[in-house]
Structures are given as structure tokens and as C-alpha cells.
ZABASE-812510 format. One record per atom (N, C-alpha, C): atom name; residue in three letters; x negated, y negated, z; chain. Coordinates in steps of 0.02 Angstrom, whole numbers, plus 50000, padded with zeros to 5 digits. Layout:
% ZABASE-812510
atom = CA; rest = ALA; px = X; py = Y; pz = Z; kette = A .
...
***
This chain:
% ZABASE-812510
atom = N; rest = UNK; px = 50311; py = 50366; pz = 50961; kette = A .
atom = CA; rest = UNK; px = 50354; py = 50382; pz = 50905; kette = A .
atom = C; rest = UNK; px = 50334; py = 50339; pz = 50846; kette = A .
atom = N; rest = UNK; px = 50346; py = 50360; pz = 50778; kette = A .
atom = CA; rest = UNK; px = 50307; py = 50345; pz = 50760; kette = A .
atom = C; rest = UNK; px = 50381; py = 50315; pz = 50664; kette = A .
atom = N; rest = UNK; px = 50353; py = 50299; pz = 50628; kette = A .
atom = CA; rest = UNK; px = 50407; py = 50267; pz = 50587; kette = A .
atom = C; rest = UNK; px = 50399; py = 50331; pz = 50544; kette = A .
atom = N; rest = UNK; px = 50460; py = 50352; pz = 50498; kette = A .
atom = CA; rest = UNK; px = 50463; py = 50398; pz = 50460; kette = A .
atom = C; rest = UNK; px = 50501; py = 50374; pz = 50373; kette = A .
atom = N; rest = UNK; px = 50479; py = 50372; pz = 50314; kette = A .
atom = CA; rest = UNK; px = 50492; py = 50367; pz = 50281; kette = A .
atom = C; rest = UNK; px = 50549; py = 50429; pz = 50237; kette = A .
atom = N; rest = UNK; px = 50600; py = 50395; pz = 50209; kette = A .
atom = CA; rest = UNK; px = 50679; py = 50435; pz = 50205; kette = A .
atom = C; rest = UNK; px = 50657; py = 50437; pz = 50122; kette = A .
atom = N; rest = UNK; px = 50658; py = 50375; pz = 50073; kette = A .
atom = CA; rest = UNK; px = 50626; py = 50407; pz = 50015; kette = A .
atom = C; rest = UNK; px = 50591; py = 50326; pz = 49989; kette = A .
atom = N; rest = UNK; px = 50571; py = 50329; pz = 49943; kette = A .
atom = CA; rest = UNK; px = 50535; py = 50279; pz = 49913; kette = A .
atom = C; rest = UNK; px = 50531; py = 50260; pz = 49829; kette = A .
atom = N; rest = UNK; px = 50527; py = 50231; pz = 49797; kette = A .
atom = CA; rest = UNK; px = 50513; py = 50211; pz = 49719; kette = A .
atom = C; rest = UNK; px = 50454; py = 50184; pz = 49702; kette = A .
atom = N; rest = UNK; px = 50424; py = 50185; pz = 49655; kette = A .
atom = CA; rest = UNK; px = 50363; py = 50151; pz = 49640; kette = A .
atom = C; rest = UNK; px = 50354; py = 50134; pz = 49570; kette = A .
atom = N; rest = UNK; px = 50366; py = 50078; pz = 49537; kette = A .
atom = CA; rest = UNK; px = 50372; py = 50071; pz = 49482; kette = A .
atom = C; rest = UNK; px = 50287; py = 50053; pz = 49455; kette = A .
atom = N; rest = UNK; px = 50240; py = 50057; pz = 49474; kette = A .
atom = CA; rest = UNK; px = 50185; py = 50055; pz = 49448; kette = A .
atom = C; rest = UNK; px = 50178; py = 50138; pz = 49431; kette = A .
atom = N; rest = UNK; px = 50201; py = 50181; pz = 49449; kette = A .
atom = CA; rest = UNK; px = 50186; py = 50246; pz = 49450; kette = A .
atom = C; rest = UNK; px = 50265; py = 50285; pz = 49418; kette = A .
atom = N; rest = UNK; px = 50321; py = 50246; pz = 49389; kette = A .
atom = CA; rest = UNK; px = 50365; py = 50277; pz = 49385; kette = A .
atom = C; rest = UNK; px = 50401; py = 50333; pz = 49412; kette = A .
atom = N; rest = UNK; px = 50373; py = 50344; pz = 49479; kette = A .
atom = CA; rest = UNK; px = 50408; py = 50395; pz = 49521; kette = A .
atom = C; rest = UNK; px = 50457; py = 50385; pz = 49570; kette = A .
atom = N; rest = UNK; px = 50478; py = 50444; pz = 49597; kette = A .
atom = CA; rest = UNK; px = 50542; py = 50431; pz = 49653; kette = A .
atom = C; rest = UNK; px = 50502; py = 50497; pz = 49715; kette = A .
atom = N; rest = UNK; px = 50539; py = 50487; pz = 49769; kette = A .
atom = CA; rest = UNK; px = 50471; py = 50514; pz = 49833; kette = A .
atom = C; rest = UNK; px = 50538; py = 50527; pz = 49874; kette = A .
atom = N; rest = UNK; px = 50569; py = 50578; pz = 49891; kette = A .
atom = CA; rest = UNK; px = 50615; py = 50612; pz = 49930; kette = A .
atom = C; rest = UNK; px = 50596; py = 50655; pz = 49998; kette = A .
atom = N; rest = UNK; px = 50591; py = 50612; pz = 50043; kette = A .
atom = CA; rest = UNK; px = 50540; py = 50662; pz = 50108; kette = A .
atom = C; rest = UNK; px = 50579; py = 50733; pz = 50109; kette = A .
atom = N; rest = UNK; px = 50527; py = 50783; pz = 50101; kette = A .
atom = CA; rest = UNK; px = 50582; py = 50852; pz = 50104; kette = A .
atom = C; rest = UNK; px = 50587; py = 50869; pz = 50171; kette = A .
atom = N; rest = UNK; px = 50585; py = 50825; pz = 50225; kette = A .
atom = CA; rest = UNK; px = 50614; py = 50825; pz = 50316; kette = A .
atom = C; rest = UNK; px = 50694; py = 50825; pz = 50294; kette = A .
atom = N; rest = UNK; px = 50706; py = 50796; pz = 50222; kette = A .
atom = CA; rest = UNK; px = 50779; py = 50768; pz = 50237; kette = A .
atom = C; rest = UNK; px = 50812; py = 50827; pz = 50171; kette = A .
atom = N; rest = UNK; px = 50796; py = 50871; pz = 50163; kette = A .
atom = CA; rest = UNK; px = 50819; py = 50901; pz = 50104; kette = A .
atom = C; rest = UNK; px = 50899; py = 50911; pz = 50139; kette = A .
atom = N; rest = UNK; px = 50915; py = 50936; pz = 50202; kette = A .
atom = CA; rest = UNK; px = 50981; py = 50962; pz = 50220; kette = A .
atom = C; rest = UNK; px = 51046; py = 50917; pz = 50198; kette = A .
atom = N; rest = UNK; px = 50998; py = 50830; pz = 50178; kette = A .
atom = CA; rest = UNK; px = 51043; py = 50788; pz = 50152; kette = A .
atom = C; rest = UNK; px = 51099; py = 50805; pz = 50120; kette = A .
atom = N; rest = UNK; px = 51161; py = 50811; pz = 50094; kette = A .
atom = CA; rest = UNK; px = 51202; py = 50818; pz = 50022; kette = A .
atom = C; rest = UNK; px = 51166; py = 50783; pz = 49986; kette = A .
atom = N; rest = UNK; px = 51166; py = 50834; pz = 49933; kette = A .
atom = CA; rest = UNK; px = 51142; py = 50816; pz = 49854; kette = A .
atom = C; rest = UNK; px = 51176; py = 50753; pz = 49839; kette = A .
atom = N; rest = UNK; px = 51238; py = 50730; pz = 49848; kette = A .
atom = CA; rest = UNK; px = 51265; py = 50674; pz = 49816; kette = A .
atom = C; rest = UNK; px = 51245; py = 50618; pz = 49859; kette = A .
atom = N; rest = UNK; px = 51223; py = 50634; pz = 49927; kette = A .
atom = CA; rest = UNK; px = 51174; py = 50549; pz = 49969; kette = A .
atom = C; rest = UNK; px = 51113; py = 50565; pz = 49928; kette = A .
atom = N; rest = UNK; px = 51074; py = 50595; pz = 49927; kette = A .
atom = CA; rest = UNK; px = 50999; py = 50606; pz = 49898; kette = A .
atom = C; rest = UNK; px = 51001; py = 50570; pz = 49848; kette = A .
atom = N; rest = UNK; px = 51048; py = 50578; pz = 49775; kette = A .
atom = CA; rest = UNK; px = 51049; py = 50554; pz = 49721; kette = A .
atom = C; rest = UNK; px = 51070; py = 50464; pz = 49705; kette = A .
atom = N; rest = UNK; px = 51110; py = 50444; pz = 49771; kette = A .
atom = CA; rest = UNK; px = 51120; py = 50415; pz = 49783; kette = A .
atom = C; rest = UNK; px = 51078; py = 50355; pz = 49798; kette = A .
atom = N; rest = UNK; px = 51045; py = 50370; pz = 49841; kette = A .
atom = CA; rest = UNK; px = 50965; py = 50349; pz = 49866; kette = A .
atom = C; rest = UNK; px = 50922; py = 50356; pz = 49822; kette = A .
atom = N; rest = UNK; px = 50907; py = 50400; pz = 49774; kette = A .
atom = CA; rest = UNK; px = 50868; py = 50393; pz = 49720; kette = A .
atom = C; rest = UNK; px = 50889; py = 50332; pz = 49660; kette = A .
atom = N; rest = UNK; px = 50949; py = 50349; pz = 49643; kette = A .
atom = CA; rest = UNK; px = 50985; py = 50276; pz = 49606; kette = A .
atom = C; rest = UNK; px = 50976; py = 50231; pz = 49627; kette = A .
atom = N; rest = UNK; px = 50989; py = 50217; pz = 49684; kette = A .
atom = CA; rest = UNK; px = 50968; py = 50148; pz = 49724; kette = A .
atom = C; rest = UNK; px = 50902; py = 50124; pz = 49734; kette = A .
atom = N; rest = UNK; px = 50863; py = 50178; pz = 49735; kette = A .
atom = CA; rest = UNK; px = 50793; py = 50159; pz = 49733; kette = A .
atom = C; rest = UNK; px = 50765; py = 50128; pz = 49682; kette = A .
atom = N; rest = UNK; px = 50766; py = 50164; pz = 49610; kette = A .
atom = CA; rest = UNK; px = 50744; py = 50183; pz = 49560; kette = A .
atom = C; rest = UNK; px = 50768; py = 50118; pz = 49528; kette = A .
atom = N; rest = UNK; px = 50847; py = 50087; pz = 49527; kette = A .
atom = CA; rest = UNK; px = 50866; py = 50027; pz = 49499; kette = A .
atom = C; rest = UNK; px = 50835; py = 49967; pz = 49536; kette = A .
atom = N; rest = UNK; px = 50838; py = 49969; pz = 49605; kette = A .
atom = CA; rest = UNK; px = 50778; py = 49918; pz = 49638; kette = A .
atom = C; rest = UNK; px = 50704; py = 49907; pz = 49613; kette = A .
atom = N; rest = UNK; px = 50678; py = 49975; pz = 49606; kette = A .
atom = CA; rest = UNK; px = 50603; py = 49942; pz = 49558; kette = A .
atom = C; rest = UNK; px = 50631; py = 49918; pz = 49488; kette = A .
atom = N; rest = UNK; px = 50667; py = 49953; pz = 49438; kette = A .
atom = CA; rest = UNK; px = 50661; py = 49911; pz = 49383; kette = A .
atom = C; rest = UNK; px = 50670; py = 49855; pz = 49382; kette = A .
atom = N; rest = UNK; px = 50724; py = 49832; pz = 49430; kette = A .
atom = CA; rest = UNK; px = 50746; py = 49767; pz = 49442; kette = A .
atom = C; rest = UNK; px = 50711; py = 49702; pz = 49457; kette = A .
atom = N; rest = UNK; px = 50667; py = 49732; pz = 49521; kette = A .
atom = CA; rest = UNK; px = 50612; py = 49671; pz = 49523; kette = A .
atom = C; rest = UNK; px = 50547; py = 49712; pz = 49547; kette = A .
atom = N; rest = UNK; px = 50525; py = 49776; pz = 49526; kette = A .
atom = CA; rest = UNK; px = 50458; py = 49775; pz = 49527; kette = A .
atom = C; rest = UNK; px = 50423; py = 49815; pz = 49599; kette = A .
atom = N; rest = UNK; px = 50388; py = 49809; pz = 49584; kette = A .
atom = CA; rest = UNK; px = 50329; py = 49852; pz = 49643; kette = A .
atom = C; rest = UNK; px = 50360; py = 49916; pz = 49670; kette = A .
atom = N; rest = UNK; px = 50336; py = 49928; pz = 49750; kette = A .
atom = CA; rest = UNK; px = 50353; py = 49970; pz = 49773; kette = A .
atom = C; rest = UNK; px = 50430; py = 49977; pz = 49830; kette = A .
atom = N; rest = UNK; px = 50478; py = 50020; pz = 49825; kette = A .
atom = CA; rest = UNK; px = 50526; py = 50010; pz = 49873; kette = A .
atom = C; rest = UNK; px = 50545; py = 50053; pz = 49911; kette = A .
atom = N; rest = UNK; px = 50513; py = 50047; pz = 49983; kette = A .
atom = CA; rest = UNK; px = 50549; py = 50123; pz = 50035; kette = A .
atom = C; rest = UNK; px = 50598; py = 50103; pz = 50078; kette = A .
atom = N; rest = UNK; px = 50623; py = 50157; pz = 50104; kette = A .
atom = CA; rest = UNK; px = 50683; py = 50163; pz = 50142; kette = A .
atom = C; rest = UNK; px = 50641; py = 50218; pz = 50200; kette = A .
atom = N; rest = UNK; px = 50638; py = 50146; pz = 50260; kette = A .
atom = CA; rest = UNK; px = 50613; py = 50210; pz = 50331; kette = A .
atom = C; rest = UNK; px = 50635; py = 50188; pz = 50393; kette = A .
atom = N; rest = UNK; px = 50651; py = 50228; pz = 50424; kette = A .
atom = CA; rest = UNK; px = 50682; py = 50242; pz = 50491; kette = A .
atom = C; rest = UNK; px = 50619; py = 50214; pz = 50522; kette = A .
atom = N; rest = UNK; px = 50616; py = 50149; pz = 50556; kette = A .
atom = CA; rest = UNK; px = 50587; py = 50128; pz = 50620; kette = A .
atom = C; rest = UNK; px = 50579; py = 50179; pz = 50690; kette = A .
atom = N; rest = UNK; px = 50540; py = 50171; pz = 50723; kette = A .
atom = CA; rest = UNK; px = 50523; py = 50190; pz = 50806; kette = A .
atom = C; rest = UNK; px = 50591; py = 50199; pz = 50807; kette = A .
atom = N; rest = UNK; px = 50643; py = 50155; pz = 50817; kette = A .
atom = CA; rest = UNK; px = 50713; py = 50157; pz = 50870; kette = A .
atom = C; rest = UNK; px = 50765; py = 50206; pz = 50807; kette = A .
atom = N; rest = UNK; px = 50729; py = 50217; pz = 50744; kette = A .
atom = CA; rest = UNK; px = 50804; py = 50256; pz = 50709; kette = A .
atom = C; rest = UNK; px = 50832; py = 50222; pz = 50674; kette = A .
atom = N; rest = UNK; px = 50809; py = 50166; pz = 50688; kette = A .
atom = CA; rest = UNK; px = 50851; py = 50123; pz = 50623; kette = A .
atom = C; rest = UNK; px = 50841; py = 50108; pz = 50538; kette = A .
atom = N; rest = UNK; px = 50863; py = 50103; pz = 50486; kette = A .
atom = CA; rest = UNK; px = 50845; py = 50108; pz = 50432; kette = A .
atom = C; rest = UNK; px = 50812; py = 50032; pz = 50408; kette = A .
atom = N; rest = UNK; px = 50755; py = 50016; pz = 50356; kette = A .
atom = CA; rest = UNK; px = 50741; py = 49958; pz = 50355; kette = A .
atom = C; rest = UNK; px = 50710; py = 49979; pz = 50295; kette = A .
atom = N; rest = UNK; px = 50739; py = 49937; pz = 50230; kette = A .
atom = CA; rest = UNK; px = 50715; py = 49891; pz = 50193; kette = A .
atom = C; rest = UNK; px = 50651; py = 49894; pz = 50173; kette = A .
atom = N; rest = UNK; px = 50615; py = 49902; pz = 50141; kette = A .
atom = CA; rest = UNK; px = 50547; py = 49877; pz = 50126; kette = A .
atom = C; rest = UNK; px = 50505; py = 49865; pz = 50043; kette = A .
atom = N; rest = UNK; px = 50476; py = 49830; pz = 50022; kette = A .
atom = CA; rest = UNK; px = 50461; py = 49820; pz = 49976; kette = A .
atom = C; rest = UNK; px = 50384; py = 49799; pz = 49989; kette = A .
atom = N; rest = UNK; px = 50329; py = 49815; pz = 49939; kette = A .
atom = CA; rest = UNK; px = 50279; py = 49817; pz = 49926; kette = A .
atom = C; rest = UNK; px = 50249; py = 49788; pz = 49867; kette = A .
atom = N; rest = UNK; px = 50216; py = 49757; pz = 49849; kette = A .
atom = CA; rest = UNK; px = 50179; py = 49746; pz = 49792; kette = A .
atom = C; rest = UNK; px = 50097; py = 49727; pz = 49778; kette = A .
atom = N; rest = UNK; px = 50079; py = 49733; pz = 49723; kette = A .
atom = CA; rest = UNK; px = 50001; py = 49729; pz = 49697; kette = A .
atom = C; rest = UNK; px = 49992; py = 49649; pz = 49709; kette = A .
atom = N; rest = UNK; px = 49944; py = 49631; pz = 49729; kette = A .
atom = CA; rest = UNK; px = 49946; py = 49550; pz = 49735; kette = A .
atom = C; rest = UNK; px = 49943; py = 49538; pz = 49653; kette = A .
atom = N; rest = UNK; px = 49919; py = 49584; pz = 49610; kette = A .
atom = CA; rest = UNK; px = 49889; py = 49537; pz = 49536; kette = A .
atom = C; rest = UNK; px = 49945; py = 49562; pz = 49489; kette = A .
atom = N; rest = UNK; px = 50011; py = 49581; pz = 49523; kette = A .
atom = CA; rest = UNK; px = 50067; py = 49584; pz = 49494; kette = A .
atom = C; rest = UNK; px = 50114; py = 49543; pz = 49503; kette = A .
atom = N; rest = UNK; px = 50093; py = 49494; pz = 49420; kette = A .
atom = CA; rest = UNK; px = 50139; py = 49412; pz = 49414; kette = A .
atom = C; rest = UNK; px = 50208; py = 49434; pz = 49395; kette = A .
atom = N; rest = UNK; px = 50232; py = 49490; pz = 49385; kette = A .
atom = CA; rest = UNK; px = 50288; py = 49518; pz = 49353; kette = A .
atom = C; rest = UNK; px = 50351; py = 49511; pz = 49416; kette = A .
atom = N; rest = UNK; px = 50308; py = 49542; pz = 49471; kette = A .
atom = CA; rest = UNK; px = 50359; py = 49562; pz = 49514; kette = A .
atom = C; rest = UNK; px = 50404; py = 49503; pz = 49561; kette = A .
atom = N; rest = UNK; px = 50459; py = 49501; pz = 49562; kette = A .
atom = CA; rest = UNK; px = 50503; py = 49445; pz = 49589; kette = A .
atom = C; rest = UNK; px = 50530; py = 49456; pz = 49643; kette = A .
atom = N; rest = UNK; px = 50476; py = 49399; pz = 49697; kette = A .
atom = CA; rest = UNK; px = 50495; py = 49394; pz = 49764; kette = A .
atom = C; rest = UNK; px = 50568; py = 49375; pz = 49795; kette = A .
atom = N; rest = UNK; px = 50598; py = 49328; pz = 49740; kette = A .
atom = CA; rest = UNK; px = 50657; py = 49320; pz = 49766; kette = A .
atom = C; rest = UNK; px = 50701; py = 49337; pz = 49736; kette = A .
atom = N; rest = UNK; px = 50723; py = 49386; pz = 49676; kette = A .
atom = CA; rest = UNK; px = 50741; py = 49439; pz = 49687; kette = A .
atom = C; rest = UNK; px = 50757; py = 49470; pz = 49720; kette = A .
atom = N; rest = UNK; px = 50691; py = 49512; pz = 49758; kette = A .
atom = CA; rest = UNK; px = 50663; py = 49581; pz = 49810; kette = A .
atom = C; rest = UNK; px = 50725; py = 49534; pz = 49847; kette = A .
atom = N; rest = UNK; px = 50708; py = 49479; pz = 49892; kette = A .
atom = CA; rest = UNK; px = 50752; py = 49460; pz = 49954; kette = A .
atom = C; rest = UNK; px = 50822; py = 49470; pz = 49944; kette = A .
atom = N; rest = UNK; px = 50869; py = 49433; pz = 49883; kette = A .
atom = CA; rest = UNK; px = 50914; py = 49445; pz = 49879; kette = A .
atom = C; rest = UNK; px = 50945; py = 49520; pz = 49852; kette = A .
atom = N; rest = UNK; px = 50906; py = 49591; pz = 49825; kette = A .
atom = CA; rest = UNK; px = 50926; py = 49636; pz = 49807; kette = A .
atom = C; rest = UNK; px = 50944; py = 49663; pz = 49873; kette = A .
atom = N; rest = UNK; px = 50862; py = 49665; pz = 49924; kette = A .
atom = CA; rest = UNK; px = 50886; py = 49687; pz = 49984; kette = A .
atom = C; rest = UNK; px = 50934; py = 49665; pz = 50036; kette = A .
atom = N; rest = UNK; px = 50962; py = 49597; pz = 50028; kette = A .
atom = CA; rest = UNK; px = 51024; py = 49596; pz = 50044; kette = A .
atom = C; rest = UNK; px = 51068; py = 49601; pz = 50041; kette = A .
atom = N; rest = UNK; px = 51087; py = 49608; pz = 49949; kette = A .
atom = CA; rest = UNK; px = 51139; py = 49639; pz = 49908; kette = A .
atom = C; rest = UNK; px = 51144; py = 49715; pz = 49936; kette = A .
atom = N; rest = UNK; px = 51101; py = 49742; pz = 49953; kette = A .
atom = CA; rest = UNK; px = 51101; py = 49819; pz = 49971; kette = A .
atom = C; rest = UNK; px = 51115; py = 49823; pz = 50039; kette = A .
atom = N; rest = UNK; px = 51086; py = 49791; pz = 50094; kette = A .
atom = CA; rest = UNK; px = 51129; py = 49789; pz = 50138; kette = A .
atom = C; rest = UNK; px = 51179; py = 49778; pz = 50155; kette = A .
atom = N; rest = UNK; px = 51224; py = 49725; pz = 50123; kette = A .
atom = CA; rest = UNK; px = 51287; py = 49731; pz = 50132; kette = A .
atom = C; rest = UNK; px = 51329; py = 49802; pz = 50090; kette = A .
atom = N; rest = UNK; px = 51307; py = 49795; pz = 50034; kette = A .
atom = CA; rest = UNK; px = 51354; py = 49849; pz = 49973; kette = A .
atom = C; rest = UNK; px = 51333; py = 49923; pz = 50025; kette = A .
atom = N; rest = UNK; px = 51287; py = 49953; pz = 50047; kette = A .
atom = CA; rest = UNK; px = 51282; py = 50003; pz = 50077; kette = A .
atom = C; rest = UNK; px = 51258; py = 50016; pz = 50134; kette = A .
atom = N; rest = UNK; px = 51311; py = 49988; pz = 50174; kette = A .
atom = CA; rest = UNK; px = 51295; py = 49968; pz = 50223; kette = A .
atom = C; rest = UNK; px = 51333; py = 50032; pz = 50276; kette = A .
atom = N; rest = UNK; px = 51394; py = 50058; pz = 50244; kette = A .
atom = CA; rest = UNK; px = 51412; py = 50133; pz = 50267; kette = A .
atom = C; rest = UNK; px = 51360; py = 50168; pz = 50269; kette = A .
atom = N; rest = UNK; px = 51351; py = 50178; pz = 50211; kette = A .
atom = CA; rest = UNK; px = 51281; py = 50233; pz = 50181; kette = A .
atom = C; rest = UNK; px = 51220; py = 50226; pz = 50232; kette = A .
atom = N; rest = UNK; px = 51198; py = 50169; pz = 50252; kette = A .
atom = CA; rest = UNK; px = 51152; py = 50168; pz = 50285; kette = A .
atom = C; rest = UNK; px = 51168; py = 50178; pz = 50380; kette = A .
atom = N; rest = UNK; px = 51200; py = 50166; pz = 50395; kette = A .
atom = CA; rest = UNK; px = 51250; py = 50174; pz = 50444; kette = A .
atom = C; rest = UNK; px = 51252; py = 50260; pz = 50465; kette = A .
atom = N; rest = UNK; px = 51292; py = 50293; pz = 50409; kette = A .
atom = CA; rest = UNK; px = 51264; py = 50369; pz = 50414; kette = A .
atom = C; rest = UNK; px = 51235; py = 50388; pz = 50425; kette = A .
atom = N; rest = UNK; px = 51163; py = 50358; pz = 50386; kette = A .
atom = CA; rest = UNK; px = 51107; py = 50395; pz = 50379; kette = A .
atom = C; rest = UNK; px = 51074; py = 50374; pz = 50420; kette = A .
atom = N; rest = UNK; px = 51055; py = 50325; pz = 50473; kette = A .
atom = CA; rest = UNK; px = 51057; py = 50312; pz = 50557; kette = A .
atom = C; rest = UNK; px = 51092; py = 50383; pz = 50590; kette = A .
atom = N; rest = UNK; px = 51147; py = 50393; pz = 50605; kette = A .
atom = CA; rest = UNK; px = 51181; py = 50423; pz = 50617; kette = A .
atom = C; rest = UNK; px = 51168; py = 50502; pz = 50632; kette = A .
atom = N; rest = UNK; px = 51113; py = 50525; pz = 50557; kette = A .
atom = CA; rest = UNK; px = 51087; py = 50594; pz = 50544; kette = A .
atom = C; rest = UNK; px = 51034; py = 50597; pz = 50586; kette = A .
atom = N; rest = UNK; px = 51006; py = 50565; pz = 50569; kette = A .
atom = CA; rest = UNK; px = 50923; py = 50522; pz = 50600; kette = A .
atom = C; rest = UNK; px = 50940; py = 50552; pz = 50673; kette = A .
atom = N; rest = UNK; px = 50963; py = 50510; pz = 50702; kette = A .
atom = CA; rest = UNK; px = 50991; py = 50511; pz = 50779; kette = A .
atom = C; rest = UNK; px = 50990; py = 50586; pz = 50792; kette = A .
atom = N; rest = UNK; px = 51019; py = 50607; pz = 50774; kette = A .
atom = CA; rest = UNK; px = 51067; py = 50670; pz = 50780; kette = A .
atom = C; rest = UNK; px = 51022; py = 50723; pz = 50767; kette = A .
atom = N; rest = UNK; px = 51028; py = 50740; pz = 50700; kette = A .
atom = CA; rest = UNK; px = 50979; py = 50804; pz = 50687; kette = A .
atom = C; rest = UNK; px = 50895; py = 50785; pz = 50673; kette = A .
atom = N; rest = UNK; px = 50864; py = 50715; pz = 50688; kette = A .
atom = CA; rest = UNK; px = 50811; py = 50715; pz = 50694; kette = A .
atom = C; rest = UNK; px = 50768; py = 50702; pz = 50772; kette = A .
atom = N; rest = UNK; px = 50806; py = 50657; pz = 50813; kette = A .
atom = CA; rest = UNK; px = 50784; py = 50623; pz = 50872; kette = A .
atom = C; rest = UNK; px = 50817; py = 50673; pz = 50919; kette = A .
atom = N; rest = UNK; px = 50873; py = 50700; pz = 50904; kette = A .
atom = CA; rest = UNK; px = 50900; py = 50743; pz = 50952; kette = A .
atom = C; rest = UNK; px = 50956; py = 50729; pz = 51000; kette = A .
atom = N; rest = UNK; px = 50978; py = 50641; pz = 50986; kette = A .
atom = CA; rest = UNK; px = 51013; py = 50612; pz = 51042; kette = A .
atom = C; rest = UNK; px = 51078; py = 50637; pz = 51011; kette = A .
atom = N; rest = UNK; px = 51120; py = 50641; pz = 51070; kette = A .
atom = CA; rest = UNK; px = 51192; py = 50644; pz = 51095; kette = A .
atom = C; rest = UNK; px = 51249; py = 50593; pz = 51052; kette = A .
atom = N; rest = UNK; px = 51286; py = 50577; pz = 51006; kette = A .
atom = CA; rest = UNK; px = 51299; py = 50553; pz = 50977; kette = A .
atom = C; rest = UNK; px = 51381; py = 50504; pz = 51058; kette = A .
atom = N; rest = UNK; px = 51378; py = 50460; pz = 51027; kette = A .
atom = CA; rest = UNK; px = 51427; py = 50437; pz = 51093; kette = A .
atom = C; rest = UNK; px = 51501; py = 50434; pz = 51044; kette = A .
atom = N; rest = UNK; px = 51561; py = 50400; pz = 51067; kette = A .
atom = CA; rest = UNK; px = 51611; py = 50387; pz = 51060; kette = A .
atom = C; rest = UNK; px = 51590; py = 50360; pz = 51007; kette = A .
atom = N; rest = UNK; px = 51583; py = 50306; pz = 50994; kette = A .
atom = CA; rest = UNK; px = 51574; py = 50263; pz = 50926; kette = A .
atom = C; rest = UNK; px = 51541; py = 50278; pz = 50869; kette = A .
atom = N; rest = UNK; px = 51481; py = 50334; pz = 50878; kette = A .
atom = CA; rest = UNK; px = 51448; py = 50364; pz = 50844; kette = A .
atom = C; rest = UNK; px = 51497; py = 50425; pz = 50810; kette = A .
atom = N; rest = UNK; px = 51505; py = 50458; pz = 50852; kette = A .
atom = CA; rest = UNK; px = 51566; py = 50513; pz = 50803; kette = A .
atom = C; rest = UNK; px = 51618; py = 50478; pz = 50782; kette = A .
atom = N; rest = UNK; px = 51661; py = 50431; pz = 50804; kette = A .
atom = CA; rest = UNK; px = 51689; py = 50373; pz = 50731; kette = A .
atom = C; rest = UNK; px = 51662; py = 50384; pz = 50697; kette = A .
atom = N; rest = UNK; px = 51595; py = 50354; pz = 50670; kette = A .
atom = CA; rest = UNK; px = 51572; py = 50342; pz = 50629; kette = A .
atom = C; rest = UNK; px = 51563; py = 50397; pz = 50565; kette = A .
atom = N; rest = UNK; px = 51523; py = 50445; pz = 50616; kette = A .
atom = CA; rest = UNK; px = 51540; py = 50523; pz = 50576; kette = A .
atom = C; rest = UNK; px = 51566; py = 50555; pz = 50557; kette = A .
atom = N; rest = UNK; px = 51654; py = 50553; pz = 50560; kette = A .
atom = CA; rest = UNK; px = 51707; py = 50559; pz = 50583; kette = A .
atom = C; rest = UNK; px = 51730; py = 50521; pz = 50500; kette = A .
atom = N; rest = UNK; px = 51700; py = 50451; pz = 50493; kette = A .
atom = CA; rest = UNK; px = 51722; py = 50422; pz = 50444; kette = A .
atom = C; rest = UNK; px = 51683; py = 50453; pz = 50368; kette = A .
atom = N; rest = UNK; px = 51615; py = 50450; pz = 50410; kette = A .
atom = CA; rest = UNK; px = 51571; py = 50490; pz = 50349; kette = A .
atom = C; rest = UNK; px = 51586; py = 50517; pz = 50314; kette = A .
atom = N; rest = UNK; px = 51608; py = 50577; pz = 50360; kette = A .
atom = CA; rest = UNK; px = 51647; py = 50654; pz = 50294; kette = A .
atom = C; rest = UNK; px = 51593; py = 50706; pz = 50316; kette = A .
atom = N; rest = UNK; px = 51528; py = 50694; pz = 50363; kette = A .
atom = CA; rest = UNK; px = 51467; py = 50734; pz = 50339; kette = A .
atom = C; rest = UNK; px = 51466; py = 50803; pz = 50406; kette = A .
***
């Protein structure tokens, strides 16, 4: 199994990167995730994805050019922890979808809570 990328930002390239595996998303998580993306590169720079690990889980990631003196490492650390806590539902869900309509597994008791809380 293999890691799958959910969407990404790239501020050397001013773009935003929406895997269309996930179009069935709601428009209002998609946009969501794009905002979040998109204010993370201006903020401190380089590249920023959002991908589901081997096990399904969502993780964080940031990238940069080594000969880019602009971009702020500590920053990056504390945005991505600012974001983990602030959307930490959001990401939670979107585990949740992953699981479900991508991996195929059985959602348990605690999992439909969760979904349950979602709305989705």
C-alpha cells in the first residue's frame, strides 16, 4: 500500500493540486482544504501537502528548495501545529472517508460517532 496525496500548495508555482480520487468530497471540505493550503504557503513558503499514509492516516507535510532563504522553518513547525489542533475535526473526517470509501474498511462504533458528528 502505498501513500496517497489528498491536495497540495506550491508557492514557487502559485498553484493548488486537488487529487480528483477525492472529487466526491463536498465542495465546502475541498475549498476548505484549498484555503488552508494556499494560506500555509503564503505564510511561510515552499511546498505544502496533505497525504494519507500506508495506515490512512492524514499527515502534514512541507517541502522546500534548499536555496530558498525566504522560507520559515519555524514557522512551517508551528503552522502545522496550529493546524493540527484548529482542524483537527476536519482531519479526523477526512481519515474517516479515506477508511471508508477508499480502503474499504468497516467503520466500528466509534467511527460512526464520529461520522455521525461530521454531518457527511
Amino acid at each position: 500500500m502505498s501513500e496517497t496525496v489528498l491536495c497540495a500548495a506550491n508557492s514557487y508555482e502559485k498553484k493548488f493540486y486537488m487529487n480528483p480520487d477525492f472529487e466526491s468530497l463536498p465542495e465546502s471540505i475541498r475549498q476548505e482544504l484549498q484555503i488552508m493550503c494556499v494560506l500555509y504557503t503564503e505564510d511561510v513558503g515552499g511546498v505544502f501537502l496533505v497525504v494519507y499514509n500506508e495506515n490512512g492516516n492524514l499527515e502534514l507535510r512541507v517541502e522546500h528548495e534548499e536555496t530558498d532563504f525566504a522560507f520559515d522553518e519555524i514557522g512551517s513547525v508551528l503552522k502545522i501545529k496550529e493546524l493540527q489542533n484548529t482542524k483537527r475535526e476536519l482531519f479526523e473526517a477526512l481519515e474517516l472517508y479515506y477508511r471508508v470509501f477508499c480502503l474499504g474498511e468497516t467503520p466500528d462504533a466509534e467511527l460512526e460517532a464520529k461520522a455521525a458528528e461530521a454531518k457527511w
